[in-house]
Backbone as a printed PyTorch tensor [residue, N CA C, xyz], in Angstrom:
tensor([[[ 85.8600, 133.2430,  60.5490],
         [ 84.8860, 132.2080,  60.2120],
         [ 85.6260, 130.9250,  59.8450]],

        [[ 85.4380, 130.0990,  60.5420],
         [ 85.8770, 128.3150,  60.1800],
         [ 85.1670, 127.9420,  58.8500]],

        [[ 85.7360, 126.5100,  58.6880],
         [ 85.0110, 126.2460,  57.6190],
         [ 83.6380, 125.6510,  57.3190]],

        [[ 83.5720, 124.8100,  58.6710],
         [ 82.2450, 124.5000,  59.2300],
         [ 81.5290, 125.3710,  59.5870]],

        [[ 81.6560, 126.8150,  59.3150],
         [ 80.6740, 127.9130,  60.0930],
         [ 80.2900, 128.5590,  58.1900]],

        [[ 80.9320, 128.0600,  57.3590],
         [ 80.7610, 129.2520,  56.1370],
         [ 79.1510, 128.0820,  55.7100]],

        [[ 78.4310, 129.3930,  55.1180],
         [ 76.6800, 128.9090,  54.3220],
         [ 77.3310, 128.0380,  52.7140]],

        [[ 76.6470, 127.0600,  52.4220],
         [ 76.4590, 126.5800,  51.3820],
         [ 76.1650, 127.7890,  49.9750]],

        [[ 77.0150, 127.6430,  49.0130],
         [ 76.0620, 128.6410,  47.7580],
         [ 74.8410, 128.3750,  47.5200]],

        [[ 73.5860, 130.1750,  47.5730],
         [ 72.6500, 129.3280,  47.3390],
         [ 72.4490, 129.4610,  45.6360]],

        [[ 71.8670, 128.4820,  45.1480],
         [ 71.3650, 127.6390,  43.5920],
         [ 70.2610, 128.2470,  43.3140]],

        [[ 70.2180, 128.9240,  42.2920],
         [ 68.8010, 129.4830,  41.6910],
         [ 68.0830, 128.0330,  41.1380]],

        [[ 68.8940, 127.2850,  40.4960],
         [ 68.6810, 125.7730,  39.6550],
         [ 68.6340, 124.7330,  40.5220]],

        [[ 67.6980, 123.8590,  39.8160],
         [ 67.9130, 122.4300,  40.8850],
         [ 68.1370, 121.1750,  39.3080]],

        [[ 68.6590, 120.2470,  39.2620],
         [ 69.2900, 119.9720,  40.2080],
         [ 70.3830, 121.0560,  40.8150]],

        [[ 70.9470, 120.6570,  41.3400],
         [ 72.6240, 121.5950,  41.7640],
         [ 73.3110, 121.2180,  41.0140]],

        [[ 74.4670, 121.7620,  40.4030],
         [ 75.4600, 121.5050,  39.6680],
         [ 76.6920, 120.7620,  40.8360]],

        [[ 77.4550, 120.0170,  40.2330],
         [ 78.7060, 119.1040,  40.9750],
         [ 79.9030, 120.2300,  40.4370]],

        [[ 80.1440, 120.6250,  41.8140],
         [ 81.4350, 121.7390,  41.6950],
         [ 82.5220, 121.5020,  41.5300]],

        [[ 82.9360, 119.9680,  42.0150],
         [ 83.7750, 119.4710,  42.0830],
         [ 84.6290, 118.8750,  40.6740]],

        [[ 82.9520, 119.1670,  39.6000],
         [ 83.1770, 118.5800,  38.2720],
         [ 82.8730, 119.6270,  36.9660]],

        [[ 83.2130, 120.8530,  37.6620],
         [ 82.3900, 121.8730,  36.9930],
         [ 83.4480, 122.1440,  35.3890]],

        [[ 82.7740, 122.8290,  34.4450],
         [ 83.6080, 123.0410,  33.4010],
         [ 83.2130, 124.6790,  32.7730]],

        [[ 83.9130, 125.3970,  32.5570],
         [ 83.5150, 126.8770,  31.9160],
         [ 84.1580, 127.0640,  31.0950]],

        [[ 83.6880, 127.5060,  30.3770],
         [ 84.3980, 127.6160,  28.6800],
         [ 84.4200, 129.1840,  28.2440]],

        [[ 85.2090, 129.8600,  28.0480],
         [ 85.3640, 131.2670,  27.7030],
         [ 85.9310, 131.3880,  26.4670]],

        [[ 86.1870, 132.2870,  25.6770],
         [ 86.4840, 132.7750,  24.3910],
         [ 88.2470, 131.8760,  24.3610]],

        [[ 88.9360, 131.8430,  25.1590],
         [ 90.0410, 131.7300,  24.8480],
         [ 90.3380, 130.4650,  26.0200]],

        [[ 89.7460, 130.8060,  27.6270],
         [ 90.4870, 129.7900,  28.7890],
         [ 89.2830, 129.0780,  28.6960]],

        [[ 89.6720, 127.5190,  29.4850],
         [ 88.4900, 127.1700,  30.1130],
         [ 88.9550, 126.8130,  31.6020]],

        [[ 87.6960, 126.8280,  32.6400],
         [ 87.8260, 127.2010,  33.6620],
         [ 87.2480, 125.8920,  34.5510]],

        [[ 87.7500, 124.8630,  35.2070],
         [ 87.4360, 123.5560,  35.5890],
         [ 88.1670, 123.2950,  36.3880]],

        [[ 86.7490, 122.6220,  37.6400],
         [ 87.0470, 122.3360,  38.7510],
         [ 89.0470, 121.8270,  39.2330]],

        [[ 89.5690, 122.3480,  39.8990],
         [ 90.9330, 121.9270,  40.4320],
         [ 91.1340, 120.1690,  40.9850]],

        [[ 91.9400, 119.8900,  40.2760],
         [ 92.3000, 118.4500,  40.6630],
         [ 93.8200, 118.3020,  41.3420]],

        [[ 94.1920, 117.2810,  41.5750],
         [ 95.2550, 116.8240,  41.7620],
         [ 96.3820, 116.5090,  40.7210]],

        [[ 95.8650, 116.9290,  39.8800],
         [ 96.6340, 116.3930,  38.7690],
         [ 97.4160, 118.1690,  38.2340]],

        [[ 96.9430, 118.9160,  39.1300],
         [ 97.3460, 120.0710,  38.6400],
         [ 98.5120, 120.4890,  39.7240]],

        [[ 98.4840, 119.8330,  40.8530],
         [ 99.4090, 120.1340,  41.8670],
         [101.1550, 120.7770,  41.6220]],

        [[101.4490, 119.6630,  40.7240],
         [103.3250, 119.7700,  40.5910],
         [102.9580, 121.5220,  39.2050]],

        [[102.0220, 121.3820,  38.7620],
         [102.3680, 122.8380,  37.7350],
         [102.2770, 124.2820,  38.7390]],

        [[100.6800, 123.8850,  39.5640],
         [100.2960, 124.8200,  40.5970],
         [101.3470, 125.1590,  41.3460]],

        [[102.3910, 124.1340,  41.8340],
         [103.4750, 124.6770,  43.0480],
         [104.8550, 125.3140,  42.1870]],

        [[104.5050, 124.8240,  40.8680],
         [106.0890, 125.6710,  40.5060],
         [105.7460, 126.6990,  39.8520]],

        [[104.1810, 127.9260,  39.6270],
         [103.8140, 128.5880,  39.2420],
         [103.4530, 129.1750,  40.2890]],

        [[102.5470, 129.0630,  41.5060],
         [102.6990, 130.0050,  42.5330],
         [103.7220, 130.2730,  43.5500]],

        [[104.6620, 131.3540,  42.8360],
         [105.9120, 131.3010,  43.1980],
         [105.6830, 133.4080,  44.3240]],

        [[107.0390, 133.4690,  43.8080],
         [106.6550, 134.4890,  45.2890],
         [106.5720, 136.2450,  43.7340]],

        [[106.9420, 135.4810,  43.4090],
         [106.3850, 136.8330,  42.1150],
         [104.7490, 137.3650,  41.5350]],

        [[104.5540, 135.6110,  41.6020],
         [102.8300, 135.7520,  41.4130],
         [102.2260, 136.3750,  43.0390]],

        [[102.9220, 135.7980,  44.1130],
         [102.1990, 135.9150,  45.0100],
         [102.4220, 137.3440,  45.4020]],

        [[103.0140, 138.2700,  45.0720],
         [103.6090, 139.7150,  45.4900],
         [102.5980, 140.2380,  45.9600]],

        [[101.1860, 140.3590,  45.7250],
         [100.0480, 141.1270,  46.0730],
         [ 98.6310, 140.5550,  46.7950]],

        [[ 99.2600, 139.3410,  46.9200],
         [ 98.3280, 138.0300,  47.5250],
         [ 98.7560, 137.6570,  49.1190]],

        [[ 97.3070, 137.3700,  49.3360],
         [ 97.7760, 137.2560,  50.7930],
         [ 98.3410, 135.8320,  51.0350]],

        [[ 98.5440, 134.6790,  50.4590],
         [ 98.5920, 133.9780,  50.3510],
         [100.2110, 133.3010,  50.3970]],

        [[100.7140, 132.4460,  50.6500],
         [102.1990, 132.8050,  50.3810],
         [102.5200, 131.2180,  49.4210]],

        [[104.0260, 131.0750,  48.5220],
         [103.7690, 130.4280,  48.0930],
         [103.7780, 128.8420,  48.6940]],

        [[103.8640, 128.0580,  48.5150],
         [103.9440, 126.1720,  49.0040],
         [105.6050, 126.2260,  49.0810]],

        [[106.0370, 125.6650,  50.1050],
         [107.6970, 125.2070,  50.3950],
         [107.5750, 123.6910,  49.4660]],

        [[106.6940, 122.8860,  49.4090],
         [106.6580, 121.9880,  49.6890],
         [105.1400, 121.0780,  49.1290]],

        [[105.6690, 120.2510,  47.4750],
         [104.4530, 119.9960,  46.7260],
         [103.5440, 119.4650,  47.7190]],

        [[103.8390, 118.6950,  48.9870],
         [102.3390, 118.3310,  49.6520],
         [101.6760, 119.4320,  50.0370]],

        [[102.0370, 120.4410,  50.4620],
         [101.3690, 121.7020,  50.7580],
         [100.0610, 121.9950,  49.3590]],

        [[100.6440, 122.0860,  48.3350],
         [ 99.7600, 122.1290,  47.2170],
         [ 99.0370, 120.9340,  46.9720]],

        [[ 99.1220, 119.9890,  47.4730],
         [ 98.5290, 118.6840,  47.4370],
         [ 97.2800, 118.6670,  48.2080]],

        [[ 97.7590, 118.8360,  49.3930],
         [ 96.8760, 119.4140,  50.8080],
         [ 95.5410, 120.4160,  50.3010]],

        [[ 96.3530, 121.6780,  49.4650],
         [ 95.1290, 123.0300,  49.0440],
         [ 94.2230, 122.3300,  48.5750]],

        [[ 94.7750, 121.2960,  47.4320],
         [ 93.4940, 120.4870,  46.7150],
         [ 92.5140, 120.1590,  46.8400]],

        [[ 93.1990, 119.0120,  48.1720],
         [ 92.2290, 118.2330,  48.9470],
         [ 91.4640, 119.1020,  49.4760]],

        [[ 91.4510, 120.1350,  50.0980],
         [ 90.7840, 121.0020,  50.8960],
         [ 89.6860, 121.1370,  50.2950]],

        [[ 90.1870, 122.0790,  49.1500],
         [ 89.3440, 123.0580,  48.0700],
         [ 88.3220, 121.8400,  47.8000]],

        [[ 88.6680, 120.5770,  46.9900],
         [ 87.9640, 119.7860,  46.7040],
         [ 86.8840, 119.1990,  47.5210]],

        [[ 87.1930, 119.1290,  48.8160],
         [ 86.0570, 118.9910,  49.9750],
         [ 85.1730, 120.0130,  50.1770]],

        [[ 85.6530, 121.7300,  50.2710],
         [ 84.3170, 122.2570,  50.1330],
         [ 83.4340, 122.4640,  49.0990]],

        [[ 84.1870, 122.1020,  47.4390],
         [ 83.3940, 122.4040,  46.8880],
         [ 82.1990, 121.1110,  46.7590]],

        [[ 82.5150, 120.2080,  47.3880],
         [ 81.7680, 118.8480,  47.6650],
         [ 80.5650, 119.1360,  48.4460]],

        [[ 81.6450, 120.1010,  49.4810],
         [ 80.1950, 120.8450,  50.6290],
         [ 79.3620, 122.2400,  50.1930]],

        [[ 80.0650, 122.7000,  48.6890],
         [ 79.2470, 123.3550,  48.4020],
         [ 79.5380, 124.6760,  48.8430]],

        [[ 80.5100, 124.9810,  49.3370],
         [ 80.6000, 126.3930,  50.0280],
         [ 82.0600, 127.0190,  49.7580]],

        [[ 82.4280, 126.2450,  48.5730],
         [ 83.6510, 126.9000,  47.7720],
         [ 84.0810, 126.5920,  46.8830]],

        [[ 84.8760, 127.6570,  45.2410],
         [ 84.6850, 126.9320,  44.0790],
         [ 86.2620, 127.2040,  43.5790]],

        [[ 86.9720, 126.6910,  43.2970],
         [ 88.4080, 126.6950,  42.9760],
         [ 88.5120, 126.1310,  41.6840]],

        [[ 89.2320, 126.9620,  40.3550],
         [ 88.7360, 126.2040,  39.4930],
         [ 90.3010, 126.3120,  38.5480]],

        [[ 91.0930, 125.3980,  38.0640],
         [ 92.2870, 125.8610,  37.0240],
         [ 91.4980, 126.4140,  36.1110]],

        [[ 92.7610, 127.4950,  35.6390],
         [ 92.7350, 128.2860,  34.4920],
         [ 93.0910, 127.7370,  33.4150]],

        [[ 92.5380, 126.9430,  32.2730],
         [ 93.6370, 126.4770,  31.3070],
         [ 93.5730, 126.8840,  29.8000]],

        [[ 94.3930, 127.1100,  28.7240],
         [ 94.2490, 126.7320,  27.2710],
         [ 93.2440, 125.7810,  27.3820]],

        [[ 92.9520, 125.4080,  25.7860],
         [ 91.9880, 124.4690,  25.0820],
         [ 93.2000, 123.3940,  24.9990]],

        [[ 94.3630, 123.6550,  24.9010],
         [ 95.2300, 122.3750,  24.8340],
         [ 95.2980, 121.8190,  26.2600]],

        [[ 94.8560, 122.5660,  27.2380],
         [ 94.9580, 122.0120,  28.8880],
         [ 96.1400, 122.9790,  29.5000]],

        [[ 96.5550, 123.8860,  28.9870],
         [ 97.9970, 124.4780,  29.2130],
         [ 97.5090, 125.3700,  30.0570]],

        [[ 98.4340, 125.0380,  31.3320],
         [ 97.7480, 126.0330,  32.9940],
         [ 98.2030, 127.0940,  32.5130]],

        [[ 97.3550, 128.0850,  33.1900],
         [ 97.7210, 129.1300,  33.4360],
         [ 97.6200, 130.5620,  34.7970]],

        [[ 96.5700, 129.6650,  35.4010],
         [ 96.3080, 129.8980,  37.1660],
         [ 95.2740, 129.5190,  37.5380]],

        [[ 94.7290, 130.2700,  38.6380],
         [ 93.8220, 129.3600,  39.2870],
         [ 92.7300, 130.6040,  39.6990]],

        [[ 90.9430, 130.5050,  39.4810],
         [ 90.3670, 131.5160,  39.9790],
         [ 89.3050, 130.5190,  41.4150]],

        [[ 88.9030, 131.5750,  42.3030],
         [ 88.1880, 131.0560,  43.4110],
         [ 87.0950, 131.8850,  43.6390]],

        [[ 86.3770, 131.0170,  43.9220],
         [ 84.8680, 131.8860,  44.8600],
         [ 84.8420, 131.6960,  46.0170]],

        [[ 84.8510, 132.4080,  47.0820],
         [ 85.1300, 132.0440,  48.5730],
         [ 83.8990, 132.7170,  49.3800]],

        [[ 83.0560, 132.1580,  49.7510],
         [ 82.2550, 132.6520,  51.0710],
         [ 82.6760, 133.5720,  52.3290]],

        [[ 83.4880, 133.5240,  53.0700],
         [ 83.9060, 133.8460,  53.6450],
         [ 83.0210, 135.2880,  54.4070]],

        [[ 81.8720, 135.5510,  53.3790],
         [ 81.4780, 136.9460,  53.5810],
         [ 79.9580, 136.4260,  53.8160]],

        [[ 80.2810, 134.6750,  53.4890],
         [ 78.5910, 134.8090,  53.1280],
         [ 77.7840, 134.3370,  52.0560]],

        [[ 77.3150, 133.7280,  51.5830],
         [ 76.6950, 133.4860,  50.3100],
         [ 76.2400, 134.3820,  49.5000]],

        [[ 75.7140, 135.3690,  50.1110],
         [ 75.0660, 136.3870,  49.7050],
         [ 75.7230, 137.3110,  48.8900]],

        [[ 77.0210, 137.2080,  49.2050],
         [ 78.4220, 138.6900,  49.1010],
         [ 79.5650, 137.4340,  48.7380]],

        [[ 79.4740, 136.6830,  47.4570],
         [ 80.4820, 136.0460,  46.9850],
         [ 81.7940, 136.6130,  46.9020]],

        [[ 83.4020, 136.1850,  47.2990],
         [ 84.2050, 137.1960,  47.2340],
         [ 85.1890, 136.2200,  45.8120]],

        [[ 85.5580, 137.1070,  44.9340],
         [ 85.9870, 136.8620,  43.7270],
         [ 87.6310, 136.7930,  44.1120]],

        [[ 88.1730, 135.3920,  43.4470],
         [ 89.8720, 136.1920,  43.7600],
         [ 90.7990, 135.5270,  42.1440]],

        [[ 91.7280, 135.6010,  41.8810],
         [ 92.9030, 134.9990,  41.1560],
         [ 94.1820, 135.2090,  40.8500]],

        [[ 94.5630, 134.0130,  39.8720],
         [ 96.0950, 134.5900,  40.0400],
         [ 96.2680, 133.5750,  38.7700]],

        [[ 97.3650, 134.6070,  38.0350],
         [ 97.6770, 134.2990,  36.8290],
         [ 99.3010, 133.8190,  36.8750]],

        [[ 99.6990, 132.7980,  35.9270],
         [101.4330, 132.7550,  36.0540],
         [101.6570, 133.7940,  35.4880]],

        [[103.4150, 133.9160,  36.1000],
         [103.8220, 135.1430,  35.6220],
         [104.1170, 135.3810,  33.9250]],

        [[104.2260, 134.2480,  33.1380],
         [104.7770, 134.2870,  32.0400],
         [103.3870, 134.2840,  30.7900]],

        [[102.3770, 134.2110,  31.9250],
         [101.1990, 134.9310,  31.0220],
         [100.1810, 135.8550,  31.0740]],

        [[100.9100, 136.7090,  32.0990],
         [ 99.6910, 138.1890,  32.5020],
         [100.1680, 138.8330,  31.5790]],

        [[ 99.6960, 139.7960,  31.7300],
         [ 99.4340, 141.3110,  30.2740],
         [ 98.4690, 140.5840,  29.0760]],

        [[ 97.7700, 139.7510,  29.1410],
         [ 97.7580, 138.9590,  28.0480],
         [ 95.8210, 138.8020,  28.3250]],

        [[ 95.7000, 139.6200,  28.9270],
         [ 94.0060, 139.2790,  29.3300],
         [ 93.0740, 138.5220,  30.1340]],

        [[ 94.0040, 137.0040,  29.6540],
         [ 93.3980, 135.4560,  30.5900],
         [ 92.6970, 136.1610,  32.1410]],

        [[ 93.0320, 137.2100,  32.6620],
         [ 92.9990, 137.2810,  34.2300],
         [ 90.9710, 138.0600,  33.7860]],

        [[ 91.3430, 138.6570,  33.1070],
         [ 89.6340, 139.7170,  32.7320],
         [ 88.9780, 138.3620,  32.0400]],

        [[ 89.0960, 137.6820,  31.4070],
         [ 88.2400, 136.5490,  30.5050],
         [ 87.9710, 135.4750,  31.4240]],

        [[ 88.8250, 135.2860,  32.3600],
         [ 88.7900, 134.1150,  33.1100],
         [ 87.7410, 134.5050,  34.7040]],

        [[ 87.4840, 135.4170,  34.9400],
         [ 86.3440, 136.2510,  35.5260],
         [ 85.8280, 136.4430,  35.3360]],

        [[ 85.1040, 137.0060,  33.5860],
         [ 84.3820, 137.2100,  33.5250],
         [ 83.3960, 136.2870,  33.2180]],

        [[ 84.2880, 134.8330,  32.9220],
         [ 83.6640, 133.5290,  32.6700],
         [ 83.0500, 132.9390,  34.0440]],

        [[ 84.1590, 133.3930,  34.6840],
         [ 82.8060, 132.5980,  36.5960],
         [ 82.0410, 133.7380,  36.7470]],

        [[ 82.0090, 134.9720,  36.5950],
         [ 80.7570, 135.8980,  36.8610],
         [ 79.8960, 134.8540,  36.0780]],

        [[ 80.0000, 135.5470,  34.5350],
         [ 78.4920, 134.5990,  34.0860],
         [ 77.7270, 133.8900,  34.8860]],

        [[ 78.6580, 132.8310,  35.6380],
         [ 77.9190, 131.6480,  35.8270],
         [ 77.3950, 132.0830,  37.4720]],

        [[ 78.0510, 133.0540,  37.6400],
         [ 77.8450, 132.9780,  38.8260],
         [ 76.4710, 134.2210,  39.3740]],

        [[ 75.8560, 134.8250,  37.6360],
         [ 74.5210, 135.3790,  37.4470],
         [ 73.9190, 134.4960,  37.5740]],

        [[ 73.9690, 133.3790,  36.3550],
         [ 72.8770, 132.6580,  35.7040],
         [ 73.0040, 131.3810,  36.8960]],

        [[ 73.5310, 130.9790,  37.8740],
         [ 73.3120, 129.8490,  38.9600],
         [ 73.3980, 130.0300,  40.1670]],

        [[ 73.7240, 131.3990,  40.5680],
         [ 73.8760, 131.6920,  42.0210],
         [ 72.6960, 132.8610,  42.5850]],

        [[ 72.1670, 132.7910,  43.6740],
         [ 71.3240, 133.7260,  44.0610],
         [ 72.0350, 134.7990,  45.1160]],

        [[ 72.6610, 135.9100,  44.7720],
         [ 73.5380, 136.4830,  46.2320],
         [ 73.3070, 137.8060,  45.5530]],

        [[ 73.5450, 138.6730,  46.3040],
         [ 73.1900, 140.4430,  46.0430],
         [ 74.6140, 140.9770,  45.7980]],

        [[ 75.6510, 140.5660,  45.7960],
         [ 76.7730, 141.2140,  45.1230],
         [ 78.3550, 140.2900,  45.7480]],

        [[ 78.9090, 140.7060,  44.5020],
         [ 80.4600, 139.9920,  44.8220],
         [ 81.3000, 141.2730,  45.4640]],

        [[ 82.3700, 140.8870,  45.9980],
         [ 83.3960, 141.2490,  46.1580],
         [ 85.0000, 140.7140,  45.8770]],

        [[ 86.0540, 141.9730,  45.6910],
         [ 86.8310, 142.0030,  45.0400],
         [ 87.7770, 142.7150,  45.6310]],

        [[ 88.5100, 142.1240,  46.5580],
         [ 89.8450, 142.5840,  47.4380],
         [ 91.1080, 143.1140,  46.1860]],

        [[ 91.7920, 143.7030,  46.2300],
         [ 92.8990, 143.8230,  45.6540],
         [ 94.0050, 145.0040,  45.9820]],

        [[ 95.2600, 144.8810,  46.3070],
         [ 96.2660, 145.8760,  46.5810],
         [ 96.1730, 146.8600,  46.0690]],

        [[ 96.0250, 147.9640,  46.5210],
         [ 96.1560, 149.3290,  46.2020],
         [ 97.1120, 149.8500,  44.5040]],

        [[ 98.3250, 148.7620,  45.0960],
         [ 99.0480, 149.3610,  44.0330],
         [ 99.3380, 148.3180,  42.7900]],

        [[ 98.1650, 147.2670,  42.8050],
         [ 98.2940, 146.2050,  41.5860],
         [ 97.0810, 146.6420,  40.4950]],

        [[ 97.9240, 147.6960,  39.8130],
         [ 97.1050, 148.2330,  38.8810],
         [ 96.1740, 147.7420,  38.1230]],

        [[ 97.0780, 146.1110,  37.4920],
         [ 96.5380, 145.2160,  36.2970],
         [ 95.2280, 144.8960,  37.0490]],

        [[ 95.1210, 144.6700,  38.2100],
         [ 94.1850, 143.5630,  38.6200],
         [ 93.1870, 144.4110,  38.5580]],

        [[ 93.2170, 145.7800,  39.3030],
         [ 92.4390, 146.8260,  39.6340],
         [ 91.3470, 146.9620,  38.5990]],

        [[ 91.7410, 146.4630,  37.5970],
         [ 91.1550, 147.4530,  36.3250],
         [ 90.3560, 146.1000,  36.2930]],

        [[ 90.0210, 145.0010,  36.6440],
         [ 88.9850, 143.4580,  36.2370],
         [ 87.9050, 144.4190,  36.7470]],

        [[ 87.7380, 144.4500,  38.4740],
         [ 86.4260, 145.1600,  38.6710],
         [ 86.5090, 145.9380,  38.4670]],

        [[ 87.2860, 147.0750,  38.0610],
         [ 86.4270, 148.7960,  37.6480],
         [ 85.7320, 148.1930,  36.5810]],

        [[ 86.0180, 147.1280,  35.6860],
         [ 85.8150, 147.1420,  34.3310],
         [ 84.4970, 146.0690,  34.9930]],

        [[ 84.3150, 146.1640,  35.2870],
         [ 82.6420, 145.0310,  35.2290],
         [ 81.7570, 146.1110,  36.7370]],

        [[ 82.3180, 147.6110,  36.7510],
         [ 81.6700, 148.2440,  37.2270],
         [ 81.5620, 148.1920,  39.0930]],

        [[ 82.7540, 147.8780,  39.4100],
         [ 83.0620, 147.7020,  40.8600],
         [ 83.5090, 149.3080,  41.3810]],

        [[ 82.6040, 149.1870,  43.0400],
         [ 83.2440, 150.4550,  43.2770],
         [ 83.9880, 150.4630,  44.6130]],

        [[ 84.8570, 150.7220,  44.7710],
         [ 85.3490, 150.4120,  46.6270],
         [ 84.6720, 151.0450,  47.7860]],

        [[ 84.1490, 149.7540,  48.3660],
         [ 83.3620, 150.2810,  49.5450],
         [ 84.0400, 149.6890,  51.0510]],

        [[ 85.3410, 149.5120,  50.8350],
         [ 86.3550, 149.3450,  51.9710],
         [ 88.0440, 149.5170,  51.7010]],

        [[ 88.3190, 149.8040,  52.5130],
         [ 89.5050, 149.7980,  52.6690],
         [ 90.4290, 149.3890,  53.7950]],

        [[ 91.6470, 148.3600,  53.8260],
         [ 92.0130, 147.5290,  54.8930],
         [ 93.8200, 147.2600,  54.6660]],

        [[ 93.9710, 147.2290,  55.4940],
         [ 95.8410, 147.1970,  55.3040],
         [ 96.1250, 145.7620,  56.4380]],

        [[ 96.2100, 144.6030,  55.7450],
         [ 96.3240, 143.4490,  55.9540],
         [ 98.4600, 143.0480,  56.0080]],

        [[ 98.0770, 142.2740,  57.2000],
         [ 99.6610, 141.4560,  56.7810],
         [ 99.6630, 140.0500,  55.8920]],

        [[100.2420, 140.0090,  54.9770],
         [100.5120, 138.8830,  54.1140],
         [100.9750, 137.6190,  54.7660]],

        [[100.8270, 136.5120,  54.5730],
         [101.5660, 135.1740,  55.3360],
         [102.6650, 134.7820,  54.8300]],

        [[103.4250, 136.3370,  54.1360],
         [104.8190, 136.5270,  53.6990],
         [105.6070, 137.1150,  54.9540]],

        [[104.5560, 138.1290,  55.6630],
         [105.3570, 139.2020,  56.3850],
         [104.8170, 140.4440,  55.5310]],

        [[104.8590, 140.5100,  53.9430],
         [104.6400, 141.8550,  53.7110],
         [103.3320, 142.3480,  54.1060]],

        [[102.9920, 143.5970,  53.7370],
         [101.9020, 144.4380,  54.2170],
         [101.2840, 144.9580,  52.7740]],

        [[100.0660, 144.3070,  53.0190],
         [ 99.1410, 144.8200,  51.6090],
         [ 98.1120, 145.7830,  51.8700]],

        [[ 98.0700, 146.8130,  51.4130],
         [ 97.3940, 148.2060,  50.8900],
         [ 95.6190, 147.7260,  49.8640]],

        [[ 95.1190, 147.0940,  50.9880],
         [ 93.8920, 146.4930,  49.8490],
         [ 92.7710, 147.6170,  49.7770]],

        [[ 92.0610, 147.5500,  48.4700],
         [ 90.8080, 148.5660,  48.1800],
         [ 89.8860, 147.2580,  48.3670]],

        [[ 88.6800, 147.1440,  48.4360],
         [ 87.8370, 146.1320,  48.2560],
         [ 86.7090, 146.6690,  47.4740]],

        [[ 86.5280, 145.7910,  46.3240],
         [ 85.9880, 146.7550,  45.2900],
         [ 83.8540, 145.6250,  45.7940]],

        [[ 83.0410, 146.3930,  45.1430],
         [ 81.5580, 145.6030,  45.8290],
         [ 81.0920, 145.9070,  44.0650]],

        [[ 80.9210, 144.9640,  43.2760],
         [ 79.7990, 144.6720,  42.0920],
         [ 78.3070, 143.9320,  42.8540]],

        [[ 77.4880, 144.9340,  42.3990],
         [ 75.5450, 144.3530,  42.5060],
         [ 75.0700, 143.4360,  41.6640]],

        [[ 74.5400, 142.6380,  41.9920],
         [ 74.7030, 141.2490,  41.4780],
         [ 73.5230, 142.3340,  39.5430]],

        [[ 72.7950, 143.0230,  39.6870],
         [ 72.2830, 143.6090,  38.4840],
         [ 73.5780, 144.9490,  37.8960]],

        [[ 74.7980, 145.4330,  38.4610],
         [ 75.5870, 146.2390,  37.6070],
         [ 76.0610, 144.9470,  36.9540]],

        [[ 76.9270, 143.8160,  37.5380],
         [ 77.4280, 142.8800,  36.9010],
         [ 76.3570, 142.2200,  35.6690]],

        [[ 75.3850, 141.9020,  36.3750],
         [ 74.8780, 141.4890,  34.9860],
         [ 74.9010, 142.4340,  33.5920]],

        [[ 74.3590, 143.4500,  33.7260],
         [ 74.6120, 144.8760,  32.8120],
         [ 76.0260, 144.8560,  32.1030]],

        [[ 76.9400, 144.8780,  32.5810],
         [ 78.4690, 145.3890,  32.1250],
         [ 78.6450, 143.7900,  31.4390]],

        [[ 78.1640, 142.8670,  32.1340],
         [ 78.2320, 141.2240,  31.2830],
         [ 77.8590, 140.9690,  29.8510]],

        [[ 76.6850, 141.7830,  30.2420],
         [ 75.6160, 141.4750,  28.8200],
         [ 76.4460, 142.3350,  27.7600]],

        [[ 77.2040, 143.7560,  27.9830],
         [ 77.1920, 144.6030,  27.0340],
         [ 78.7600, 144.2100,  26.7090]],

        [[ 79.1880, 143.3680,  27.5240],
         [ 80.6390, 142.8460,  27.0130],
         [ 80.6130, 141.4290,  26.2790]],

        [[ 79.1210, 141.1880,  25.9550],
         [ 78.9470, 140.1530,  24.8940],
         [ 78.9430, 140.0180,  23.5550]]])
């Protein structure tokens, strides 16, 4: 699917919210739209350690991360994708989470990535569970999805823990060369709400 072929999110709310300007506030991160101003932290944090289980590989080259920006920032303009830094209350990065269509509006697919010098530490479960919320209370779609490597335990445990169950399985090549072992985990847009509410 191109990018001109992916559906707009649909909005339970009108007006629509500006994605491009969005802000989420969680117990500890807050979670706001990706700028340019995050580029030079973004490229020396998605390095090839974070990226070990991502299909994604890291930037040679800060315009490359300059470029993602611009991108990201255009669809979420068009509405059909949400990229948001991870930060402290002091502004202090700490990665980046996305909502990607790719499946559809309907079947939001959840992804992220934490620096390395601050996983074990939760931000990755709080910082998800802060775009779920929003993505009950403003989005209309029948369930997310949640790709993740077989053998990336930490991550594994975000959707078991908001009640994800794997309803695929796929062995992808990385735009490293390596070969990822993915489960794809499917939350119903009503288990997520449930496991949301009772983790309030």
């Amino acid at each position: 699917m191109t990018p001109t072929d992916v559906q707009p999110f649909i909005f339970k709310c009108a007006p629509t919210p500006d994605l491009a300007a969005l802000c989420l506030v969680g117990d500890r991160v807050i979670l706001r739209s990706v700028e340019e101003r995050d580029a030079a932290v973004m490229f020396a944090e998605f390095n090839a350690a974070v990226t070990r289980y991502m299909y994604p590989k890291p930037a040679e080259h800060l315009d490359e991360t300059l470029e993602f920006i611009a991108r990201s920032r255009a669809a979420m303009e068009s509405q059909t994708e949400l990229v948001l830094a991870i930060t402290l209350s002091d502004d202090g990065f700490l990665g980046c989470c996305g909502v990607h269509l790719t499946q559809g509006p309907r079947s939001p697919e959840l992804g992220i990535w934490i620096k390395q010098s601050a996983q074990g530490q939760g931000y990755g479960r709080e910082a998800i569970c802060t775009v779920a919320r929003w993505l009950v209370q403003t989005l209309a779609f029948d369930y997310v999805i949640y790709p993740v490597d077989r053998a990336n335990i930490a991550s594994r445990k975000i959707p078991e823990a908001l009640g994800g169950v794997v309803f695929r399985e796929q062995v992808i090549t990385a735009l490293t060369g390596h070969v990822l072992d993915e489960v794809v985990y499917k939350i119903s847009t009503a288990t997520l709400s449930t496991r949301l509410a009772a983790a309030s």
